[in-house]
Residue frames relative to the residue before (quaternion, step in Angstrom):
aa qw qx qy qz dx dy dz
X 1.0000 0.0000 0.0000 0.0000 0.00 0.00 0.00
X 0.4463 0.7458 -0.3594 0.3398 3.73 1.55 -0.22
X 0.5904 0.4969 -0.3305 0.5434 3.98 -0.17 0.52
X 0.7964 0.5134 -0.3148 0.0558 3.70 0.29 -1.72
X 0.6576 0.4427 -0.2870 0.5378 3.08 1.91 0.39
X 0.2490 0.8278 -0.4825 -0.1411 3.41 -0.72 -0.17
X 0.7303 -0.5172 0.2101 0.3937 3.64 -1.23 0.87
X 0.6385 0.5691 -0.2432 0.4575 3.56 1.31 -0.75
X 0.1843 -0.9354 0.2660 0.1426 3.71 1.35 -0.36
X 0.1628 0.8833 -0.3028 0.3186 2.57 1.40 1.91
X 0.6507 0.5870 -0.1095 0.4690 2.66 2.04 -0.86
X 0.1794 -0.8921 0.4147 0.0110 3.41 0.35 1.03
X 0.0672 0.8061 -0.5878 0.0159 3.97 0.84 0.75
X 0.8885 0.2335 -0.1081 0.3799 3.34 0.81 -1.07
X 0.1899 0.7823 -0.5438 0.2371 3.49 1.19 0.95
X 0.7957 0.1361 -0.2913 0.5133 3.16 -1.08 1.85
X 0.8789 0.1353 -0.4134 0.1959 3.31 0.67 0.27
X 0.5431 -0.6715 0.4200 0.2789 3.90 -0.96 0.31
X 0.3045 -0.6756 0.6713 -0.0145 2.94 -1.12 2.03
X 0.2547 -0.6754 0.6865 0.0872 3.50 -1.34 0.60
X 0.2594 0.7213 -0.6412 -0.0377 3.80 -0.12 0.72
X 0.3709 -0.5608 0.7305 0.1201 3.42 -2.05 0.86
X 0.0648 -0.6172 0.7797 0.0831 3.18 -1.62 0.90
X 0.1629 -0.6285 0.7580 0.0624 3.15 -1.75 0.74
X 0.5768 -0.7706 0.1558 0.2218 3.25 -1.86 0.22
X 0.0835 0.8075 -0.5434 0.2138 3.58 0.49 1.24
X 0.6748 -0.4951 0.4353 0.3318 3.52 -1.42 0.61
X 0.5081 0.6615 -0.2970 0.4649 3.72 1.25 -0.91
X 0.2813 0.7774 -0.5164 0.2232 3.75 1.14 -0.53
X 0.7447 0.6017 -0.1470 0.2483 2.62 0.32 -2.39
X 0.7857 0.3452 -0.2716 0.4356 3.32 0.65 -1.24
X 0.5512 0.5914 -0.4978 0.3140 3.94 1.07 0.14
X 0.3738 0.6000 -0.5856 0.3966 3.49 1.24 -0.17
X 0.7600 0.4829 -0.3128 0.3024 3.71 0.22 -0.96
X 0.4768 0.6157 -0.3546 0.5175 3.29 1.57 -0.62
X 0.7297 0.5155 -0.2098 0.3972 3.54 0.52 -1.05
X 0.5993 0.5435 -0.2796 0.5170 3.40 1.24 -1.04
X 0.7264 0.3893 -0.2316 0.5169 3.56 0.78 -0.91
X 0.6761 0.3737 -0.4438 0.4542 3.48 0.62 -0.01
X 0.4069 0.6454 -0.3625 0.5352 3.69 1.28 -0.10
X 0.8197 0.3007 -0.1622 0.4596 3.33 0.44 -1.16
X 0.6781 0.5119 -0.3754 0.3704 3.39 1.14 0.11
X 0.5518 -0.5506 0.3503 0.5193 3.51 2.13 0.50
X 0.4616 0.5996 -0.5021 0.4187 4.07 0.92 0.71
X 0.2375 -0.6326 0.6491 0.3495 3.25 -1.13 0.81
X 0.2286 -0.6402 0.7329 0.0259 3.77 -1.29 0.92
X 0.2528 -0.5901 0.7576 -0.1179 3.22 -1.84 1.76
X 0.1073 -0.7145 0.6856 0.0890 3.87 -0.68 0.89
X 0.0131 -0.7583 0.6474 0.0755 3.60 -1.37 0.71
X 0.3034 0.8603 -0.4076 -0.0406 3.85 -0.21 -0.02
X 0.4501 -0.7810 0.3008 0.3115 2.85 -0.70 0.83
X 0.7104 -0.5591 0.1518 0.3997 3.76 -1.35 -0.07
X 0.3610 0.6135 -0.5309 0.4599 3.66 1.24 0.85
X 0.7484 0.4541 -0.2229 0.4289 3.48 0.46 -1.60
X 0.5055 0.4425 -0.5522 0.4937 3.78 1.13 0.54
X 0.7902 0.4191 -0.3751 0.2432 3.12 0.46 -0.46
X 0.4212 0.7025 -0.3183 0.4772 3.55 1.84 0.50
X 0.7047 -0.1742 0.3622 0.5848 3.19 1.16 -1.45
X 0.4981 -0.8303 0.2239 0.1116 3.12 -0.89 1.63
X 0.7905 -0.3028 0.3622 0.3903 3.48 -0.81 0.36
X 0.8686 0.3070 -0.0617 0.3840 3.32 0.37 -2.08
X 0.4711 0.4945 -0.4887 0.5428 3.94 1.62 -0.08
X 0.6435 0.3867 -0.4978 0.4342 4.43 0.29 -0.29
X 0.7274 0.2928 -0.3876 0.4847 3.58 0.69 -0.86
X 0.4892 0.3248 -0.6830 0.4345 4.17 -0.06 1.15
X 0.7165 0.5645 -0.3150 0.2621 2.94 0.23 -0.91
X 0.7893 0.3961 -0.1437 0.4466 3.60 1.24 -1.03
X 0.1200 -0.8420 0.3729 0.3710 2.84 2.04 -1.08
X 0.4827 0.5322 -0.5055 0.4778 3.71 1.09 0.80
X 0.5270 -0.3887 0.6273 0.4215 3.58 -1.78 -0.40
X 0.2479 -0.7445 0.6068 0.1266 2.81 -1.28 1.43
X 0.3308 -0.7478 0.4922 0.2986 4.33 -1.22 0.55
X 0.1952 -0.8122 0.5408 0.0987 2.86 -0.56 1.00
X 0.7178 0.6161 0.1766 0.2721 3.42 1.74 -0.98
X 0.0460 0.8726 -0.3641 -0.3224 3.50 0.88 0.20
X 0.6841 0.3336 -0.3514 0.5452 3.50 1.13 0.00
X 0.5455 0.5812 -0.4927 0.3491 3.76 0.86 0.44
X 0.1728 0.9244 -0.3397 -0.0123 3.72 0.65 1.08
X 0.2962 -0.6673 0.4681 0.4979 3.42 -0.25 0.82
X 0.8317 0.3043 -0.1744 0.4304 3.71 -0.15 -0.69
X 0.2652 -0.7555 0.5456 0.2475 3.75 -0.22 0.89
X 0.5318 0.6029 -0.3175 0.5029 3.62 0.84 -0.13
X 0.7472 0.3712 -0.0302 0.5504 3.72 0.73 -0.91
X 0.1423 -0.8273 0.5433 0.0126 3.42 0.15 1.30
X 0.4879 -0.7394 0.3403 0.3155 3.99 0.03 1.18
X 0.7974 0.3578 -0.2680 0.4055 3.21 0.87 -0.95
X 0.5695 0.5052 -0.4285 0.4866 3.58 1.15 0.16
X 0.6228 0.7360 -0.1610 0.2109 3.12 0.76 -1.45
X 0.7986 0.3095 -0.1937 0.4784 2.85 0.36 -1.92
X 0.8935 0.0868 -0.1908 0.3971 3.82 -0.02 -1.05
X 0.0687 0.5555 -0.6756 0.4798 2.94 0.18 2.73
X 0.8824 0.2688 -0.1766 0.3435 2.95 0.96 -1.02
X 0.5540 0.5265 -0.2921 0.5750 3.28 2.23 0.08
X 0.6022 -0.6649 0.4268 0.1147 2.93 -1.81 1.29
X 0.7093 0.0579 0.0898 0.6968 3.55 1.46 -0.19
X 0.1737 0.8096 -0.5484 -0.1169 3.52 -1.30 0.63
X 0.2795 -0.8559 0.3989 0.1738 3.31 -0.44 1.09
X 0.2450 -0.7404 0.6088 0.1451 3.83 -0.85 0.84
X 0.2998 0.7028 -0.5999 0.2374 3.69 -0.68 1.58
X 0.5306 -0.3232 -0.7599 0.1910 1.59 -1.88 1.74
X 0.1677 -0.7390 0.6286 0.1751 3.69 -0.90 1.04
X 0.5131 -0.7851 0.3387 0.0751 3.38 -0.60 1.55
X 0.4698 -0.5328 0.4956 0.4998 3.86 -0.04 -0.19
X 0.6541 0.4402 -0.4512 0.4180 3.32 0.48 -0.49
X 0.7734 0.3663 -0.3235 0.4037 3.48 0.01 -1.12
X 0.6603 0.4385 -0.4250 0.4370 3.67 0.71 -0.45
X 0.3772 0.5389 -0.5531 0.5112 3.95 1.56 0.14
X 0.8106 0.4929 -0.2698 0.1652 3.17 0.14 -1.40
X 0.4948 0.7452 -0.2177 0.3905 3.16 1.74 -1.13
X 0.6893 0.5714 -0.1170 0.4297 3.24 0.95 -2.02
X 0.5753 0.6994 -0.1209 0.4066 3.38 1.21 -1.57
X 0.0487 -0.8069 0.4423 0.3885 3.04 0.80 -1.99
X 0.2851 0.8183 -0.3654 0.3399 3.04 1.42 0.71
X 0.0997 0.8483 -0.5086 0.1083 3.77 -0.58 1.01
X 0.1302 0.7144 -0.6383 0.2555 3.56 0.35 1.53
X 0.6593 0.2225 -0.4004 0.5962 3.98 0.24 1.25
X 0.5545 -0.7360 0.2178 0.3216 2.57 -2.16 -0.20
X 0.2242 0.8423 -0.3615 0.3309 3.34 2.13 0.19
X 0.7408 0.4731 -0.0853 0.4692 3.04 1.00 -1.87
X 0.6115 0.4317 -0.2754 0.6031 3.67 0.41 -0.30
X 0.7539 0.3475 -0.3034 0.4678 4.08 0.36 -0.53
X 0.3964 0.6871 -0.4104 0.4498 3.58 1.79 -0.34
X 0.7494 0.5454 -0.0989 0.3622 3.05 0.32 -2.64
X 0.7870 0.3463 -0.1927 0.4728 3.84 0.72 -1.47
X 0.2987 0.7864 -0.5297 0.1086 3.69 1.37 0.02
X 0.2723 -0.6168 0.7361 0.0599 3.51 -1.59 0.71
X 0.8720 0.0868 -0.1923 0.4417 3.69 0.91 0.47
X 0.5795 -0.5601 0.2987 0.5111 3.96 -0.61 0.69
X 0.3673 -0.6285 0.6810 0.0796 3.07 -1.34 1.50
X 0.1784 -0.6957 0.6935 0.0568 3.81 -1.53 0.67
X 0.2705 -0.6973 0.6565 0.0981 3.76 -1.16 0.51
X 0.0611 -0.7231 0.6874 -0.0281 3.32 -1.15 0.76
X 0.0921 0.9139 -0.3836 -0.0962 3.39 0.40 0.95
X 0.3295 -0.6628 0.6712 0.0389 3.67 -0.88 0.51
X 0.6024 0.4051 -0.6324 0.2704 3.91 -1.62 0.44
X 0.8556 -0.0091 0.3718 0.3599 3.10 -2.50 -0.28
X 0.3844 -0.7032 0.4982 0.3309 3.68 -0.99 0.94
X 0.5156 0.5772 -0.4477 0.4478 3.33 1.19 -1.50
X 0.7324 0.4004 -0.3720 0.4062 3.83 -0.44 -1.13
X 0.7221 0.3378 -0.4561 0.3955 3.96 0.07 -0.60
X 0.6356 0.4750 -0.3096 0.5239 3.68 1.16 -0.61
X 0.5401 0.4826 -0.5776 0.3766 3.94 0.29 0.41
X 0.8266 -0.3387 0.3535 0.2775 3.36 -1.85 0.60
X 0.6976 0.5935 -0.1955 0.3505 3.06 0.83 -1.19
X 0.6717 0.4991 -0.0428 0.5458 2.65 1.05 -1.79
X 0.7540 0.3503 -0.3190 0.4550 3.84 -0.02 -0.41
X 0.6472 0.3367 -0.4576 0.5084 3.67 1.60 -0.20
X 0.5536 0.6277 -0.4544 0.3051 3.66 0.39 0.06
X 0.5105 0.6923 -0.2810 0.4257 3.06 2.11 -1.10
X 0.8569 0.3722 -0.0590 0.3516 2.82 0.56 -2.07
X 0.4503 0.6717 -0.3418 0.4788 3.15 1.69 0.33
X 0.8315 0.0762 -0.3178 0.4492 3.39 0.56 -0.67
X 0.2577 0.6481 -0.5492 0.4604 3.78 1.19 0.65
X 0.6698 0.5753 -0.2005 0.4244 3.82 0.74 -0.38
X 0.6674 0.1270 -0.2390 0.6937 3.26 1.69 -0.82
X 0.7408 -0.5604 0.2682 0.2553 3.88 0.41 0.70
X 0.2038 0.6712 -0.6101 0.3684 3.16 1.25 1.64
X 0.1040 -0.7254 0.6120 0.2973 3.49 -0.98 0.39
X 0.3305 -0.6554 0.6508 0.1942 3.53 -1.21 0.09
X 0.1305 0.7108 -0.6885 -0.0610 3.41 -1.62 0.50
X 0.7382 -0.0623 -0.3787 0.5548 2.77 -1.19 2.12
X 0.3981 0.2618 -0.7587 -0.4443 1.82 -2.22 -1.31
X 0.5435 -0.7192 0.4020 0.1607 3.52 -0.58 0.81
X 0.2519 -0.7598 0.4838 0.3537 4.09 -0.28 0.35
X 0.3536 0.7725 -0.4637 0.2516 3.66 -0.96 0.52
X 0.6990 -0.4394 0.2261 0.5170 3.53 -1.06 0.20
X 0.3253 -0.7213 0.5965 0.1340 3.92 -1.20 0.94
X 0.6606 -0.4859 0.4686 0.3286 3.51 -1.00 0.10
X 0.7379 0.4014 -0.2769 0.4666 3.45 1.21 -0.86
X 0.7076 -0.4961 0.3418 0.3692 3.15 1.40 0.21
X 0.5531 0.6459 -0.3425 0.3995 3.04 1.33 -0.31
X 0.2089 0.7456 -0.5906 -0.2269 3.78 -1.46 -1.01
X 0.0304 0.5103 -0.7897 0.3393 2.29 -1.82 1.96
X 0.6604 -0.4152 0.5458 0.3060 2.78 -2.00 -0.62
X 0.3597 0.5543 -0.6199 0.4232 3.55 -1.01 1.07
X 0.7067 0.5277 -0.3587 0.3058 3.97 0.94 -0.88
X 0.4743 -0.6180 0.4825 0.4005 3.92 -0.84 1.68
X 0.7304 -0.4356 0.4544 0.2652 2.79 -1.76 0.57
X 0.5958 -0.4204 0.4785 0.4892 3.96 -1.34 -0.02
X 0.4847 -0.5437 0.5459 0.4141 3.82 -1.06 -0.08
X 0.7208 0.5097 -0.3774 0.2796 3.45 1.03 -0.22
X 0.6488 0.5928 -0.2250 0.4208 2.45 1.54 -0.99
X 0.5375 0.5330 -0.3471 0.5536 3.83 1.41 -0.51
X 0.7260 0.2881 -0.3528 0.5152 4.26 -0.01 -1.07
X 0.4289 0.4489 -0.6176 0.4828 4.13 0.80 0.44
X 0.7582 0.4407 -0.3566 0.3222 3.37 -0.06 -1.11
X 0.6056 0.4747 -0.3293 0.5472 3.87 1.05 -0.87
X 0.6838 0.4357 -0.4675 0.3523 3.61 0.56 -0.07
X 0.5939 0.4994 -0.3242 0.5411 2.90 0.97 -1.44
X 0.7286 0.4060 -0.3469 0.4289 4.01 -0.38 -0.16
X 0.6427 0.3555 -0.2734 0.6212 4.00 0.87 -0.57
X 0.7215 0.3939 -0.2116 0.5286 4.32 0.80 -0.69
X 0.7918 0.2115 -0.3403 0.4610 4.07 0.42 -0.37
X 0.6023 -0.6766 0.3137 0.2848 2.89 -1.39 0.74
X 0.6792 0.4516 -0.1666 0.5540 3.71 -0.47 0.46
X 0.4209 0.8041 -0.2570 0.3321 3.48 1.41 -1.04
X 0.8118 0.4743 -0.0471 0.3373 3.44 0.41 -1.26
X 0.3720 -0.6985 0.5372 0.2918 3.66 -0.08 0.72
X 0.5218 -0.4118 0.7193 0.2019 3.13 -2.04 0.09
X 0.4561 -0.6244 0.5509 0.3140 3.44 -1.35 1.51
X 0.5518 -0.5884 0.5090 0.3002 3.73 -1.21 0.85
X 0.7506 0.2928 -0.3803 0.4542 3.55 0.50 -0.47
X 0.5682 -0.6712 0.3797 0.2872 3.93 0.89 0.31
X 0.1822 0.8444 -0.4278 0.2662 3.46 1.76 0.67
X 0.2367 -0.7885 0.2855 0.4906 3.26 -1.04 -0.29
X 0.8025 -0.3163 0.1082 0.4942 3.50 -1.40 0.15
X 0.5386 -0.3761 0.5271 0.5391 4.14 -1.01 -0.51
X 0.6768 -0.5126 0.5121 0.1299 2.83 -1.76 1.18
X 0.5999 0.5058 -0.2713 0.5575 3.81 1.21 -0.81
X 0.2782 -0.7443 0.4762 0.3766 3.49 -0.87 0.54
X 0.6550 -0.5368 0.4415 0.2964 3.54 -1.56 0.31
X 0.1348 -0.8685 0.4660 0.1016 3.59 -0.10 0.89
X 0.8002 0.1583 -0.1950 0.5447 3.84 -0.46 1.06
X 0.7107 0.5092 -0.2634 0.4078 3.66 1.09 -0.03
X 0.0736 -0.8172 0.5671 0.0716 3.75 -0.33 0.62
């Protein structure tokens, strides 16, 4: 999967199709700008959602240079009053990826609980949703936390990483988000091999657009 980006954005794996990423609020924010940049540069149209923690990590207006769309921040802030975000957009996206996905929201996910707008666009998805998760090692290792994991790994979330290594809190363990490269490999590979791609967890159907290179 090594190559399918590159910094010069020539490489077009994902021309034509539409990634939905969610931030949530974790120091890791920071590095999804790069996630985004590379998925930009791999010829993806990118949607930013985040919720109201991840503003306070990093702003709104660095996803919309980076994506060159309006980022949602909002479940009643709609650009279209017609076009309810959390239904809407990922109907019309091919994959949406939740990073840094927080213990909370993957509580919240598991739970079925949706009091934002990350969480609600998770729950009403209409395509396979992916976690990139990111916190405190202690917290990704508790009970809790590994059944919430293994809970929705059961109905056919996929996860990539978390990764073991130095934490923000100073710690090291596991809890640390993956590289950005190492995450827009995985979205390629999954949107570019065949077979590759999960099934939306709630059993919606597919986008209206057809899937290009994927069977």
């Amino acid at each position: 999967m090594a190559g399918a980006t590159d910094e010069t954005g020539t490489a077009q794996a994902l021309k034509g199709r539409e990634v939905v990423v969610a931030v949530c609020g974790g120091i890791a924010a920071y590095k999804v700008a790069d996630v985004v940049s590379k998925l930009v540069q791999a010829g993806a149209g990118v949607t930013v959602c985040m919720t109201a923690e991840a503003q306070r990590f990093i702003t709104p207006l660095t996803f919309e240079a980076l994506s060159g769309r309006k980022v949602r921040t909002g479940t009643f802030d709609l650009v279209d009053t017609s076009d309810p975000q959390h239904i809407g957009l990922t109907e019309r996206a091919d994959l949406m990826l939740v990073a840094p996905a927080t213990n909370n929201v993957i509580a919240k996910v598991a739970t079925g609980l949706c009091d934002d707008l990350v969480s609600l666009m998770v729950c009403a998805a209409a395509c396979p949703v992916v976690f990139a998760p990111a916190m405190n090692n202690r917290m990704w290792d508790h009970p809790v936390a590994q059944e919430n994991v293994a809970k929705l790994r059961a109905l056919g979330y996929r996860f990539i990483g978390p990764d073991a290594g130095w934490l923000a809190c100073r710690n090291v363990g596991a809890g640390r988000l993956s590289e950005p490269q190492k995450i827009v490999d995985e979205v390629v590979h999954m949107l570019t091999a065949p077979g590759a791609l999960p099934a939306p967890v709630s059993g919606s159907v597919a986008p209206a657009h057809p899937r290009v290179g994927n069977s």
